[in-house]
C-alpha atoms as an extended CHARMM CRD file, in Angstrom:
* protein
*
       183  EXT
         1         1  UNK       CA            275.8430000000      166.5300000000       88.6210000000  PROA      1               0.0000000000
         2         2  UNK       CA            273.6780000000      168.2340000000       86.6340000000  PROA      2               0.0000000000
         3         3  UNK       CA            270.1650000000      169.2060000000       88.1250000000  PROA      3               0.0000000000
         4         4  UNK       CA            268.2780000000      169.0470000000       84.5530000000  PROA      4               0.0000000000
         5         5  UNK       CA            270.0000000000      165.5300000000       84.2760000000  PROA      5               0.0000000000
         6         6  UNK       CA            267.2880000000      162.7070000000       85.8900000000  PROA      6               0.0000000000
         7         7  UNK       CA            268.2210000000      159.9080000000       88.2140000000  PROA      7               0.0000000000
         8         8  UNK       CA            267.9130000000      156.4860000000       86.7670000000  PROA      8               0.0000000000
         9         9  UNK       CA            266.6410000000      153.8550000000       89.3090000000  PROA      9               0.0000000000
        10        10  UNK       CA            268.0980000000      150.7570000000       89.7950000000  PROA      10              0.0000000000
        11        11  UNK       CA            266.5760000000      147.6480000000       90.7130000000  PROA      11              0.0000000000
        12        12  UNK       CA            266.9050000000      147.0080000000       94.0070000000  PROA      12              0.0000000000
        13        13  UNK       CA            266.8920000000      143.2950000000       93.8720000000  PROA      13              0.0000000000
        14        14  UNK       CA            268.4880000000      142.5180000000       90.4420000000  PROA      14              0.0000000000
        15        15  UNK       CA            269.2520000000      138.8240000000       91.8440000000  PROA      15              0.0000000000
        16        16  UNK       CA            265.0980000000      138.3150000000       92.7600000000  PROA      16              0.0000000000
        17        17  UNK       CA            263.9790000000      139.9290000000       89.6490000000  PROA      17              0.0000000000
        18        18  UNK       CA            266.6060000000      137.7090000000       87.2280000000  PROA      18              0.0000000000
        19        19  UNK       CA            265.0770000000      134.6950000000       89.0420000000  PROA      19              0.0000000000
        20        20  UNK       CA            261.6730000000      135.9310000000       88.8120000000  PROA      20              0.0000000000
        21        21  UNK       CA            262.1500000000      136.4120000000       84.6650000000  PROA      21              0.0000000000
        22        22  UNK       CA            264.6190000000      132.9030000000       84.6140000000  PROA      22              0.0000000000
        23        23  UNK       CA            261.8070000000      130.4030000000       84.9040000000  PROA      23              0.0000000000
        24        24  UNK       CA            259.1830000000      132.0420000000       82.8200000000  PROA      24              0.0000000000
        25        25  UNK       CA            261.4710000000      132.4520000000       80.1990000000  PROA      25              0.0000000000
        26        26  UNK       CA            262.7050000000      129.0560000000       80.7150000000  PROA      26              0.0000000000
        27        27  UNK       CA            259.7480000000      127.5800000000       80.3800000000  PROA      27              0.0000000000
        28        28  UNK       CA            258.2260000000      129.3440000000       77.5230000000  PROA      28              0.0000000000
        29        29  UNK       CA            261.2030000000      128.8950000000       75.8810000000  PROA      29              0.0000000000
        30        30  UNK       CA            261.4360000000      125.1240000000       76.5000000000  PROA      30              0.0000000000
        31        31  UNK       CA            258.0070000000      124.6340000000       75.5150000000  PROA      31              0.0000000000
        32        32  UNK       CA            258.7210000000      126.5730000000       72.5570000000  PROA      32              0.0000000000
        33        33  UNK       CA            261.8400000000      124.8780000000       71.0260000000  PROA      33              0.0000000000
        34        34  UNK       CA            260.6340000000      121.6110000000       71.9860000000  PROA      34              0.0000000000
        35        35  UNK       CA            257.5770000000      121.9280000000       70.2950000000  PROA      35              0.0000000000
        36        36  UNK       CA            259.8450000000      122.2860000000       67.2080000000  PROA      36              0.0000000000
        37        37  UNK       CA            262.8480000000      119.8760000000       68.0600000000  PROA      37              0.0000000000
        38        38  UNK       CA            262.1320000000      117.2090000000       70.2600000000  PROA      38              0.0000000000
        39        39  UNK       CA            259.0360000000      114.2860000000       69.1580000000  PROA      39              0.0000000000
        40        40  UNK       CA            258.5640000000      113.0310000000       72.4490000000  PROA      40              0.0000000000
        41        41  UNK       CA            255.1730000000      114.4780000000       73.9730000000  PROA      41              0.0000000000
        42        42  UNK       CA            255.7220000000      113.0340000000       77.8740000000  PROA      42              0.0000000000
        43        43  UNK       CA            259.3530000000      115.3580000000       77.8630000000  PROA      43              0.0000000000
        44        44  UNK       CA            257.4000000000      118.0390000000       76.6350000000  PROA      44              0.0000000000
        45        45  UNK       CA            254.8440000000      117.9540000000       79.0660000000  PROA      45              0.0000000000
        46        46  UNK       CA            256.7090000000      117.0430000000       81.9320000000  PROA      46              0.0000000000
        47        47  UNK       CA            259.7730000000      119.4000000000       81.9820000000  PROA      47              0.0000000000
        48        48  UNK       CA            257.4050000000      122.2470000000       80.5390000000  PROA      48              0.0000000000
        49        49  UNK       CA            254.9610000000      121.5240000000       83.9650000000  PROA      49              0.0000000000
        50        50  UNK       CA            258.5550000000      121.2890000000       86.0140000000  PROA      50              0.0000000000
        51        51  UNK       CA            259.6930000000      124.7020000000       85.0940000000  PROA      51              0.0000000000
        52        52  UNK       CA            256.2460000000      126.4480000000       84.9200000000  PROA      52              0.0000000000
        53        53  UNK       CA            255.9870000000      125.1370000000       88.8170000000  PROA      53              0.0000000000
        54        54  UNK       CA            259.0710000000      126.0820000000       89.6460000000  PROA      54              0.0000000000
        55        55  UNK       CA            258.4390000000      129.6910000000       88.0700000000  PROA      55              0.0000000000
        56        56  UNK       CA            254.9940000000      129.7050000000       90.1180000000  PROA      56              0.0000000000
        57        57  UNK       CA            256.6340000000      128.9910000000       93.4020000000  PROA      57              0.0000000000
        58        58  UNK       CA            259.0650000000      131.4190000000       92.3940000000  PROA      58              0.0000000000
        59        59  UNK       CA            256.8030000000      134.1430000000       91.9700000000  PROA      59              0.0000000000
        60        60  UNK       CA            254.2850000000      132.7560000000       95.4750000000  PROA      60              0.0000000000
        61        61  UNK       CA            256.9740000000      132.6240000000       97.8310000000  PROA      61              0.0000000000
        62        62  UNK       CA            260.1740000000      134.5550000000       96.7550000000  PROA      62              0.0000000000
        63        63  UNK       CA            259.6180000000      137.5120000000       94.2550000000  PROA      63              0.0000000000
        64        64  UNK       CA            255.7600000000      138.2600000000       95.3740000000  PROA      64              0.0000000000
        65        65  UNK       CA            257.5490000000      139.3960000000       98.6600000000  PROA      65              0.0000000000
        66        66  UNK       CA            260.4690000000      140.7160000000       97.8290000000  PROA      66              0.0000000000
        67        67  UNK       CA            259.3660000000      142.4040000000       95.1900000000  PROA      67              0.0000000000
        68        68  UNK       CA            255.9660000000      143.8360000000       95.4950000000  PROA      68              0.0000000000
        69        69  UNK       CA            255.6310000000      143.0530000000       99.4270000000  PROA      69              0.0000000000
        70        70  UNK       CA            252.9970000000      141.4980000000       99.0080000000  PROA      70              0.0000000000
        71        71  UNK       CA            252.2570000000      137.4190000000       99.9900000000  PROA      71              0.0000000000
        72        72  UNK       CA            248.9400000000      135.0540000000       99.3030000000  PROA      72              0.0000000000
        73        73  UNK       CA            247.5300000000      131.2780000000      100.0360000000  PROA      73              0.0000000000
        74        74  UNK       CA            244.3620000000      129.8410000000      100.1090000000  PROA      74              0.0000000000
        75        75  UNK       CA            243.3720000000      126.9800000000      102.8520000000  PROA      75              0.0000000000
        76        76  UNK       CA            240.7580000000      124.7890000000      103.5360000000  PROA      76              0.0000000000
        77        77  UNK       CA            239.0300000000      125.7600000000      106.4020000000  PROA      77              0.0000000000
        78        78  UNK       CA            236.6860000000      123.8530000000      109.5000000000  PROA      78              0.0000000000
        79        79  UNK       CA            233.6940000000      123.5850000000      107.0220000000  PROA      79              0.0000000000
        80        80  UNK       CA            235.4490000000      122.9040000000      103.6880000000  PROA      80              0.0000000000
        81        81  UNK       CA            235.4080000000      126.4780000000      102.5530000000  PROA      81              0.0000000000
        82        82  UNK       CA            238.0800000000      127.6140000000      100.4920000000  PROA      82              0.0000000000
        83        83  UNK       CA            239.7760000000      130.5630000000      102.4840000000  PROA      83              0.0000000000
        84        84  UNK       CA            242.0030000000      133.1530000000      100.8660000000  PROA      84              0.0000000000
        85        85  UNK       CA            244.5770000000      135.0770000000      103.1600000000  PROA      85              0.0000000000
        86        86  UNK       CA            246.5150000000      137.6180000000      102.1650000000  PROA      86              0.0000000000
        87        87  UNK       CA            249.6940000000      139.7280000000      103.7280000000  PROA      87              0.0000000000
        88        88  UNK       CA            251.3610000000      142.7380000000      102.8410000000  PROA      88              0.0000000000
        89        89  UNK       CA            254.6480000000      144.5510000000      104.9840000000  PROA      89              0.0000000000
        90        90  UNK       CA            252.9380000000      147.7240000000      106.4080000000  PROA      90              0.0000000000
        91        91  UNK       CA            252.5350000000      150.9220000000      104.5760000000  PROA      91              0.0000000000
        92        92  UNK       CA            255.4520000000      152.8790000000      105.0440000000  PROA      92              0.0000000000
        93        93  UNK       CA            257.6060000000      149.7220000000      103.5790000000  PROA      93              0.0000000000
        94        94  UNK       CA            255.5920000000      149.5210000000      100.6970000000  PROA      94              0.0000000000
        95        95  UNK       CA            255.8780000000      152.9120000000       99.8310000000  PROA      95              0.0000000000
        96        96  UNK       CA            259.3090000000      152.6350000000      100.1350000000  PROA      96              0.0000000000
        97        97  UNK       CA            259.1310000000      149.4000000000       97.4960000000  PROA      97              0.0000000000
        98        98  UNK       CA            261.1380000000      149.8360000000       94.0960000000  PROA      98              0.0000000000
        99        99  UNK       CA            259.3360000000      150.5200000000       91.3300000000  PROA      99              0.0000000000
       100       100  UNK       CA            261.0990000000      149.1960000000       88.4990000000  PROA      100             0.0000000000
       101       101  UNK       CA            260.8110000000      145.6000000000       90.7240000000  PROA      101             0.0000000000
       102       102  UNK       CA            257.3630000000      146.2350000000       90.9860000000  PROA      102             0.0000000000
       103       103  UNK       CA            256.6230000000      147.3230000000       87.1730000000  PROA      103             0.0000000000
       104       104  UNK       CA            258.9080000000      144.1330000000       86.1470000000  PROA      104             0.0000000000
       105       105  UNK       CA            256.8190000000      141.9400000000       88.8320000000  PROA      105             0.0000000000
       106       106  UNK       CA            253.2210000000      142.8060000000       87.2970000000  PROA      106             0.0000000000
       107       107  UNK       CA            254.3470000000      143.3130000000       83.7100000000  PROA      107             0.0000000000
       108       108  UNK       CA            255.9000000000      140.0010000000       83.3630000000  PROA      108             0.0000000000
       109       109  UNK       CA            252.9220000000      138.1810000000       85.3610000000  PROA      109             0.0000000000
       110       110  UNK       CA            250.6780000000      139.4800000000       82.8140000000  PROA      110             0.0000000000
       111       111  UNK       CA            253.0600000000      139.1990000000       79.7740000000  PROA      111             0.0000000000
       112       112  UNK       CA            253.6220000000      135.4390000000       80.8960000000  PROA      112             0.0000000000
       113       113  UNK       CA            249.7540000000      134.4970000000       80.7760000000  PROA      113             0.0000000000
       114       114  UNK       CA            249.2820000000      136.7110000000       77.5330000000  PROA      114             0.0000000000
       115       115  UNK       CA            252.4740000000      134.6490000000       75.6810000000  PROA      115             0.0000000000
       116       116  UNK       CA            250.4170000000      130.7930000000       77.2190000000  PROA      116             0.0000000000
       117       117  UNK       CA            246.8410000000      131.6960000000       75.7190000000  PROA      117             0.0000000000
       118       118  UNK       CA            249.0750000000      132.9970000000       72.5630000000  PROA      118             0.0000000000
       119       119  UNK       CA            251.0040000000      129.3620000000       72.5290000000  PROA      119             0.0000000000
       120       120  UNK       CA            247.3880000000      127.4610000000       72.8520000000  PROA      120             0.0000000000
       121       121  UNK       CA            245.7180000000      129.6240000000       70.1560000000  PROA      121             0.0000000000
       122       122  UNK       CA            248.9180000000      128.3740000000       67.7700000000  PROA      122             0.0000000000
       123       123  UNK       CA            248.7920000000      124.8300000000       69.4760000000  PROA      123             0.0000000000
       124       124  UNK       CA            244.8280000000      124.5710000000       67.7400000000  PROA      124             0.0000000000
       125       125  UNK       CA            245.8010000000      126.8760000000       64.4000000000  PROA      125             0.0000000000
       126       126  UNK       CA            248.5860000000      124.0320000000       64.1350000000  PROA      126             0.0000000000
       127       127  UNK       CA            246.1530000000      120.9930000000       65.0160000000  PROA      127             0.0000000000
       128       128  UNK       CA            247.8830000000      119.9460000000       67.7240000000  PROA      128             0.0000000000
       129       129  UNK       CA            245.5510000000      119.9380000000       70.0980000000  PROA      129             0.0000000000
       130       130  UNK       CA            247.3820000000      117.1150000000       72.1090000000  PROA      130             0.0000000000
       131       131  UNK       CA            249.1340000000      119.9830000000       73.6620000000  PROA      131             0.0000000000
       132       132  UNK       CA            246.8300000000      122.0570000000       74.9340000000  PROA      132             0.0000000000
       133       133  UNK       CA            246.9440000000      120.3170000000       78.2280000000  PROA      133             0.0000000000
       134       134  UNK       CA            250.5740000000      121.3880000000       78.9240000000  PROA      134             0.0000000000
       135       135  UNK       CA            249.3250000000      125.3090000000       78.0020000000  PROA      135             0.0000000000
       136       136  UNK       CA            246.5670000000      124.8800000000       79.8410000000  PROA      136             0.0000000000
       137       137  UNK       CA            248.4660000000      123.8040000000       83.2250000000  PROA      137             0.0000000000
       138       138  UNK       CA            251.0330000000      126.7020000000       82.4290000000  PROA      138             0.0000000000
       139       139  UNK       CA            248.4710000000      129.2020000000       82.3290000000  PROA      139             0.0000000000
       140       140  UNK       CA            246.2070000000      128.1740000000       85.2080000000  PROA      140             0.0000000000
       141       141  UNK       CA            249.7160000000      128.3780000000       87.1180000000  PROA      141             0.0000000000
       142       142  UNK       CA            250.2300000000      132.0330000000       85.7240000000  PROA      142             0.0000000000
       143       143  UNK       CA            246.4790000000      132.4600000000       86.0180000000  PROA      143             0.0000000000
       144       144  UNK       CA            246.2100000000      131.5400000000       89.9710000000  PROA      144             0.0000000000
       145       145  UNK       CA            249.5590000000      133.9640000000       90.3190000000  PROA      145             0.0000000000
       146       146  UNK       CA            247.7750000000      136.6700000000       88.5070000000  PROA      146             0.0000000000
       147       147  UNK       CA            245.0370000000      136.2750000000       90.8530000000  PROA      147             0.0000000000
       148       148  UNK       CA            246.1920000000      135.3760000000       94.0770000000  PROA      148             0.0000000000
       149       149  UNK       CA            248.1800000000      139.1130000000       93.7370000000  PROA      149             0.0000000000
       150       150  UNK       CA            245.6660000000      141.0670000000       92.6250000000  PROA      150             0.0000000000
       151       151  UNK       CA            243.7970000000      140.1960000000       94.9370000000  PROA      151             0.0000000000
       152       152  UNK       CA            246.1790000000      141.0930000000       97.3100000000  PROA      152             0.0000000000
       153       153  UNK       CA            246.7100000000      143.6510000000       96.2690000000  PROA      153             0.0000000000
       154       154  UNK       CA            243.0380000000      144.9710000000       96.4260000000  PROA      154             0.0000000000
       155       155  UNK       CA            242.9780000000      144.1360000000      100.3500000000  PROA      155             0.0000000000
       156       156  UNK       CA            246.4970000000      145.4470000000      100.8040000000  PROA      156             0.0000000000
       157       157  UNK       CA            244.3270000000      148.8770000000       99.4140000000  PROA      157             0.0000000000
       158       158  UNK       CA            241.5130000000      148.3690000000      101.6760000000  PROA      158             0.0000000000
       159       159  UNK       CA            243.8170000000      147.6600000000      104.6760000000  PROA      159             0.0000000000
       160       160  UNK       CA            245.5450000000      150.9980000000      104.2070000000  PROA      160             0.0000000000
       161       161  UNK       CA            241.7490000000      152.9540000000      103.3510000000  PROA      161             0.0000000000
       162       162  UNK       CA            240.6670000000      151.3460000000      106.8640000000  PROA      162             0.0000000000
       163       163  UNK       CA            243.9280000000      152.1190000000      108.5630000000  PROA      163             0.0000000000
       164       164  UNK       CA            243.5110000000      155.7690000000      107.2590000000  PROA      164             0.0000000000
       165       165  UNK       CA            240.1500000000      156.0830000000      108.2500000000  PROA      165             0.0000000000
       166       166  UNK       CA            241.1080000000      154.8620000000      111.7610000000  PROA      166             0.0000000000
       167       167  UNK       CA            243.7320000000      157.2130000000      112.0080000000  PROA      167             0.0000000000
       168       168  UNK       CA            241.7650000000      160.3380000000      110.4160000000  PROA      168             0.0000000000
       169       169  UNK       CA            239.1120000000      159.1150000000      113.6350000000  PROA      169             0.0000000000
       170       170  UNK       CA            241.3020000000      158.8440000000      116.7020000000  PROA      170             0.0000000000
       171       171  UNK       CA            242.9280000000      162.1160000000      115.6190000000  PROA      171             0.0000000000
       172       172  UNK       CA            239.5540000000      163.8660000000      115.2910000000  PROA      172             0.0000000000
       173       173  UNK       CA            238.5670000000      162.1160000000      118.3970000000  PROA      173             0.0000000000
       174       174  UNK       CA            241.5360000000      163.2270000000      120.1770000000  PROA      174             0.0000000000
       175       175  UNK       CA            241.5720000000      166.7970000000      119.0970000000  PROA      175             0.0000000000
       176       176  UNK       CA            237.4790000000      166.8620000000      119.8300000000  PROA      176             0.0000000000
       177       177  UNK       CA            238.3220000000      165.9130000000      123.2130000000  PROA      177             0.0000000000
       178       178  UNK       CA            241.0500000000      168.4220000000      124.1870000000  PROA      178             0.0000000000
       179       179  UNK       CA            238.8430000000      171.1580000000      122.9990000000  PROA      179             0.0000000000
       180       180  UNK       CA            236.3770000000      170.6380000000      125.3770000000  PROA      180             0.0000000000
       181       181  UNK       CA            238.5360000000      169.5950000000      128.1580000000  PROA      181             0.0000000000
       182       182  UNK       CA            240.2740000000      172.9970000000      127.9850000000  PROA      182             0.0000000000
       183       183  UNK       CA            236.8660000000      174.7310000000      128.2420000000  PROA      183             0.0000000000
């Protein structure tokens, strides 16, 4: 091989990432040709909703963790408060994560919620307002996606800063003390 000659990587989970792209596509792409083909409003909005579910529980429970290693919810908690919670595999396996999942993971989260507020701004240039409601379910499902990661993403950050910081003490700690138990 030649050393000037750069290694390509591959994805790592080709099968997660097709599925990941498969029902945003489908959806956008359903909502899209329908729009221009098919007169009845209640398919529209229905199998548009279907597939921009299925794409969010896609993304929530499959390719959020595979992918990016990274996993959200929200509950309901004792005193009605809305609770986020957030996990992420340790930091040594997401280092190791794929990049090219991870670009097509946040790229295509993004691009998806981009291409719905797109749609909707044609939707009211077109005065069809009547479907705003089916863009405006498909984004808040990209939308909660989009935030729901970043978020954890941000505390996956802060758990690694505080698990640093721990580490940086005990060491410190532990060197401190053998100094002065030698003396």
């Amino acid at each position: 091989m030649d050393p000037n000659q750069q290694v390509v990587e591959n994805y790592a989970n080709p099968r997660t990432c097709f599925f990941h792209v498969l029902f945003k596509a489908a959806s956008l792409a359903f909502y899209i040709l329908s729009t221009l083909f098919i007169a009845n409003f209640v398919i529209i909005f229905v199998v548009t909703v279907l597939l921009a579910a299925l794409d969010f529980w896609v993304v929530k429970n499959v390719s959020g963790r595979v992918l990016v290693g990274l996993r959200w919810w929200n509950e309901i908690n004792d005193l009605g408060e809305s609770v986020w919670k957030f996990e992420c595999l340790d930091q040594e396996s997401l280092a190791r994560m794929n990049k090219k999942d991870s670009w097509l993971f946040w790229w295509t989260l993004y691009l998806t919620a981009i291409l719905w507020i797109l749609l909707g701004i044609f939707s009211l240039i077109r005065l069809q307002a009547d479907y705003l409601p089916v863009v405006g379910v498909c984004l808040t499902l990209s939308i909660a996606n989009i935030v729901g990661f970043t978020k954890c993403k941000k505390d996956a950050k802060k758990q690694l800063q505080q698990f640093a910081s721990q580490t940086i003490a005990t060491r410190f700690s532990s060197t401190l003390q053998s100094a002065f138990s030698v003396v």
